[in-house]
N, C-alpha and C positions, 0 to 999 in steps of 0.2 A: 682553269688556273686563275681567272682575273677575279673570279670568285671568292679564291681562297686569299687571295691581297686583301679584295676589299673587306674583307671583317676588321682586318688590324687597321684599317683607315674609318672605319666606323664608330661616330660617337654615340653608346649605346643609353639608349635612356633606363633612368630607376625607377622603382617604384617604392622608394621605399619614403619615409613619414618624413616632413618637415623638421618636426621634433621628436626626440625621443626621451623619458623619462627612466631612470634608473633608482628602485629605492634600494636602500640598507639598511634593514630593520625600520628604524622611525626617520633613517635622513634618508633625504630627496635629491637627488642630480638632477640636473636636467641640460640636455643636449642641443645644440638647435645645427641642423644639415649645410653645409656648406657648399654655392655655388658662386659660380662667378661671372662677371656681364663680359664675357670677351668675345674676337672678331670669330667669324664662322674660318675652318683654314680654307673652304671651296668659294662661299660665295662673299666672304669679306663684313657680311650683315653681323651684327654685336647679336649676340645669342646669350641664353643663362643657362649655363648648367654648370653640373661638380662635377665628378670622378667620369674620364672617359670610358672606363671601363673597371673591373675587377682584376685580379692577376691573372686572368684570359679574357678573351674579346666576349665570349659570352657567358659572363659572370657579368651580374647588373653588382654593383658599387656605391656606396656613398660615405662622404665624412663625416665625420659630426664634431661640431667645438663645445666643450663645456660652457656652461656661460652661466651656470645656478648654484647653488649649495657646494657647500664646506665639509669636507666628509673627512671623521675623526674614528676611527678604527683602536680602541685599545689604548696605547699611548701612540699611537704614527697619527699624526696632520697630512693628508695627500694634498697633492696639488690641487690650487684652490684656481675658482675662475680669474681670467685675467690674466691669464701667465702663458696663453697661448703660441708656442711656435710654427708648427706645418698649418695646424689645426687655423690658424688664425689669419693665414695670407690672403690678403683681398685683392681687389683689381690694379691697385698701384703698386703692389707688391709681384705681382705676376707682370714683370716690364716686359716679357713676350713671352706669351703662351706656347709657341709652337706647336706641333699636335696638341691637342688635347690633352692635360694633366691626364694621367691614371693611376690605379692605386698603387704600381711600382716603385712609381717616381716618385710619388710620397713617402711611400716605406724607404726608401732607398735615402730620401733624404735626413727623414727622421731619424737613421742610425747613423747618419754622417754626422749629425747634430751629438749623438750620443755619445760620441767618439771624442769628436772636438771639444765637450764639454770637460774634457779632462787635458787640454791641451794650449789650455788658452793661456802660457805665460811667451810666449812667441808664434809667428806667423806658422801655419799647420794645415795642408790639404787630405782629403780623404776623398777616394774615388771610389763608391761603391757599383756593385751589380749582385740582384740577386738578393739583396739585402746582409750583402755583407764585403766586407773593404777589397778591393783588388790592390789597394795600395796608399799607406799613409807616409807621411813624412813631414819635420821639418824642416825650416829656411829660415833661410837668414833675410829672405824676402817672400813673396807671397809667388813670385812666379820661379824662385830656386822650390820653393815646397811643393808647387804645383810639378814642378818637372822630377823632382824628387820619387813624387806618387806616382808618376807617369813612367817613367823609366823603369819603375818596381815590376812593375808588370803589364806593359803596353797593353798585350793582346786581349786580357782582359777588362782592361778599363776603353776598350771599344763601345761604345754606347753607355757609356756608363753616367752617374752621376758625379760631379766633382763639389765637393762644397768647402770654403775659405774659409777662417778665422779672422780674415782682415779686409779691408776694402779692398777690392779688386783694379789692381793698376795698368796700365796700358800694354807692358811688357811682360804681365803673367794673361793678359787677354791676347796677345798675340801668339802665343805659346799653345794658351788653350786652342784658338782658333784653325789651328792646323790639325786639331784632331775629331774625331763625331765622337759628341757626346749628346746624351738624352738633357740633360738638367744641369745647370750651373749656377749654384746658390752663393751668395756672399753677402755679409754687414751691410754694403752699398757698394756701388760702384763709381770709380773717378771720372771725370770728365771722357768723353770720345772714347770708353770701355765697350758700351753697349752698343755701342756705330760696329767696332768691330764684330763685336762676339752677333749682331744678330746678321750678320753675312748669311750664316746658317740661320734658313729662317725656319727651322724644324726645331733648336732647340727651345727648350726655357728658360728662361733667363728671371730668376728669383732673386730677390731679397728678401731678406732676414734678419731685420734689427737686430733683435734680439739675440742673434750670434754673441754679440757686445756683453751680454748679460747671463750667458750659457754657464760659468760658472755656480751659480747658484743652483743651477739643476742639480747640482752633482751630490746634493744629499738630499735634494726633495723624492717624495718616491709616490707613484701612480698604481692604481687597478690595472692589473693585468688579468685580459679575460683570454682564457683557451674554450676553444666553441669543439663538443664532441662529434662523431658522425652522429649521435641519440639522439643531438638538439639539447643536450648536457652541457652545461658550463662548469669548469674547472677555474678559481681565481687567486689571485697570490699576490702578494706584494710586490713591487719591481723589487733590483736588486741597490743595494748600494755599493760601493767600491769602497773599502777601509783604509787603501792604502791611500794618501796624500803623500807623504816623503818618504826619503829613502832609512827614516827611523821609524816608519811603520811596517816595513820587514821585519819577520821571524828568523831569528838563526835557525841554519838547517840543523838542528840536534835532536836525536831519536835514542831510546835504550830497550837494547833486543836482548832478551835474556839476560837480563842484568849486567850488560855490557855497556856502557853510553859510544855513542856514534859522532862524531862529528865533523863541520866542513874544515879543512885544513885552510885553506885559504882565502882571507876575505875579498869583500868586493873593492873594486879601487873606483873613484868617485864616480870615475867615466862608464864604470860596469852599472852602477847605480843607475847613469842618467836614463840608458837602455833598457835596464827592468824595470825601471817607472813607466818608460815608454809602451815598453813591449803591453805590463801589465794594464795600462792601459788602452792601446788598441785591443787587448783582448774583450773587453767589455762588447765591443760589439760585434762581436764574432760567434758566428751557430756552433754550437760544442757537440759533439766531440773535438776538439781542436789544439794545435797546437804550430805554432809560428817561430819564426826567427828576425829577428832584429839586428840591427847592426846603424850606429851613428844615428841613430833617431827616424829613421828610414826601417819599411818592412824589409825584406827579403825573400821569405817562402811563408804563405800564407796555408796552413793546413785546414779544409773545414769539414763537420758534419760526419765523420769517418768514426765507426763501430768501436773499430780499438785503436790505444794510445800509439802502438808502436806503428799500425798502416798510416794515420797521420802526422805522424811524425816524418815518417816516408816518402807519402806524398810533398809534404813540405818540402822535403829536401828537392826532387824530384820537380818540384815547381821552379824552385829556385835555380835548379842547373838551363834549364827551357828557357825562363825567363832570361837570368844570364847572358847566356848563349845569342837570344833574339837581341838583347839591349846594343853587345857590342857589335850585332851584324846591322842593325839600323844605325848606330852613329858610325860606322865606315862606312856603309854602302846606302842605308838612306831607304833599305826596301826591310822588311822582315826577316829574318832565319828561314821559314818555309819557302819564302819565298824565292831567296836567291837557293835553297836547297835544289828546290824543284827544276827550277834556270841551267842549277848546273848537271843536275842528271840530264838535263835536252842538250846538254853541250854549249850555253847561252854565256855558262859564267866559270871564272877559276875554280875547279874541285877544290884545289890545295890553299885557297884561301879560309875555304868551308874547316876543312881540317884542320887548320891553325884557329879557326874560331871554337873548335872540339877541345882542342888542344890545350888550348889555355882557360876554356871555361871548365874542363878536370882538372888543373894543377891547380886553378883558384877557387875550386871547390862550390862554384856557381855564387858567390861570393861569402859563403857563411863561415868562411876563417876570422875568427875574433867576433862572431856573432853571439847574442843572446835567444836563447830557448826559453819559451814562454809556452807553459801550458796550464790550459784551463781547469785542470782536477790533478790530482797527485797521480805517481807514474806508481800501480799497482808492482812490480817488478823492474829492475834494472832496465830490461832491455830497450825501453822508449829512450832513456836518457841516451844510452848507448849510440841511438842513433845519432842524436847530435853530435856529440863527443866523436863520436868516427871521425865528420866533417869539422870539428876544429872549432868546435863552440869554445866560448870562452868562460861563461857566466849559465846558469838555468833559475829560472823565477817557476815555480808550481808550491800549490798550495800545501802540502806536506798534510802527514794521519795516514799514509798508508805503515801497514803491520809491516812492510817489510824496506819501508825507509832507509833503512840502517844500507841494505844493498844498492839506493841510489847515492846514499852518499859515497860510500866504499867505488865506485865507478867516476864519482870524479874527486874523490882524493888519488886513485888510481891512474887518471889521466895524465897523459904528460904534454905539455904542460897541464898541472894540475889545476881543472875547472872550480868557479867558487856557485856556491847555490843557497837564495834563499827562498821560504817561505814565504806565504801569504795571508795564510791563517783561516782564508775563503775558497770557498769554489767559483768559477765562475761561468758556469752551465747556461748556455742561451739555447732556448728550443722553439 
């Protein structure tokens, strides 16, 4: 057994090139490997190296940062050297390493990055795992936003990454600090933040200038390579996100048989704020997917699921768990399983258990007046349905399917009748 520890404590070496070169026809990339001079975690001595490991211990790893050529595709400009985010964090930027960086932690932060790039007109936490959100939200502060994403879904954002849109202040580093997390990225950090957050002296603790300057990402667009099992590369353009405000929605209107279809009732400003939102958190979320929103905060995060309506399901199904766990930690301070388990040993009140059953079904695990966000349009009613069961209020999907006409009919059908718009895009992450 002490065996199978020590791998995950193992910093694995690469082999792979210092630099590496990419051509495109006549233009030239060029790459250079990233590592970093930080303390050994056993014996304290300053060591150089990059990626702890791969997304397993024995997967060898490496980064690479752009740093050559201008690469022009068509009409698209991709990102030019210089513009660096993950790719570009050096030793003063890594203010504690804790274990060893590895390729998780990276990816994990890169789509935090991905996420907030659409969310930067107020303070906004995203806690990923997995490389994908366990929970976003805004605040009216940066540790309301932080606790916001925390409450979404505790159990998952265990070990996870959290990353800020603002400088990180005393009272959202004390919040953090009572929980394990892998990685906590932020703009900078205020005085006496890092005394606390590095208590935990396993996590990392990053900055990220350039947080400050994330907006601009949001219509630059990058090489995206898929690697085959053949040693085949598949490449594509990243995606971009169309919608900026709530006048870049489509009216949901379809015509079936020469009939026109349409949503009875529109959005009201505050439906708006949340399918900005929503459609926004969806950007970095693995598709098949489909989530719920509510005040600027996730709710049930669906991800990676075959068909629309089993995600849509899980969604719900997350949402009642999480729920259920949120309001049994702020009475009792311990988890849902845990005071569960307590009280089948006879430790804790059954009947308080029940009252927390109780009420997280009559409030529907909270997605009464929530927003449905899904990443591709609902091929048949019945996905939308799901939501609508539990009391949605609003649905954001990209609309084109042949039989449209039937998601609208289900929420002009709704009572209260749901409003739904368009997107005009898909937004498929794989």
């Amino acid at each position: 057994m002490a065996d199978l520890k020590k791998m995950y404590k193992t910093i694995m070496d690469d082999h792979f090139p210092d630099s590496m070169t990419i051509q495109f026809g006549d233009q030239t990339l060029v790459y250079r490997k990233r590592a970093w001079k930080i303390p050994d975690e056993k014996t304290g001595d300053i060591i150089e190296k990059g990626l702890r490991y791969g997304e397993n211990p024995d997967q060898e790893a490496a980064m690479y940062e752009l740093i050559n050529g201008n690469l022009l595709l068509g009409n698209c400009q991709f990102i030019n050297p210089g513009n660096g985010l993950v790719s570009s964090i050096t030793e003063e930027d890594m203010i504690q390493a804790g274990k060893h960086p590895g390729k998780t932690n990276m990816t994990d932060l890169d789509n935090g990055l991905n996420i907030l790039k659409f969310l930067g007109d107020r303070p906004a936490a995203a806690i990923l795992k997995h490389n994908n959100p366990c929970g976003v939200a805004y605040g009216a502060t940066v540790a309301e936003a932080y606790d916001r994403a925390n409450m979404a879904d505790r159990i998952a954002a265990f070990g996870g990454c959290l990353v800020v849109n603002r400088p990180m202040d005393k009272a959202a580093a004390e919040l953090v600090s009572e929980n394990y997390l892998e990685v906590v990225a932020a703009p900078d950090f205020e005085p006496g933040v890092v005394d606390i957050l590095a208590k935990r002296k396993n996590l990392r603790i990053v900055r990220v200038a350039k947080i400050n300057d994330l907006e601009k990402f949001r219509s630059s667009r990058f090489v995206d390579f898929k690697c085959l099992i053949d040693g085949g590369i598949i490449v594509q353009q990243s995606p971009v996100n169309r919608i900026r405000t709530k006048d870049d929605f489509l009216p949901a209107t379809t015509v079936y048989k020469g009939q026109e279809f349409s949503i009875d009732r529109q959005p009201t400003e505050e439906e708006y704020a949340d399918m900005l939102f929503g459609w926004n958190v969806e950007q970095g979320i693995t598709s098949n997917s489909v989530i719920y929103v509510k005040d600027g905060c996730t709710v049930g995060i669906g991800t990676g699921e075959q068909d629309r309506v089993g995600v849509a399901e899980i969604a719900v199904f997350k949402a009642y768990t999480k729920y259920a766990d949120a309001l049994c930690f702020r009475q009792f301070g311990i988890p849902y399983k845990t005071y569960e388990l307590e009280a089948r040993q006879g430790k804790r009140d059954i009947a308080a258990l029940k009252e927390i059953d109780t009420r997280t079904e009559r409030e529907k695990g909270g997605l009464i007046g929530s927003t449905m966000v899904s990443d591709a349009f609902f091929p048949f009613r019945d996905g939308a349905d799901v939501g609508i069961r539990q009391g949605v209020r609003a649905i954001v999907q990209p609309g084109g399917s042949e039989r449209d006409f039937e998601t609208i009919q289900a929420c002009n059908e709704a009572s209260p009748k749901v409003t739904m718009v368009y997107t005009g895009q898909r937004a498929f992450r794989h």
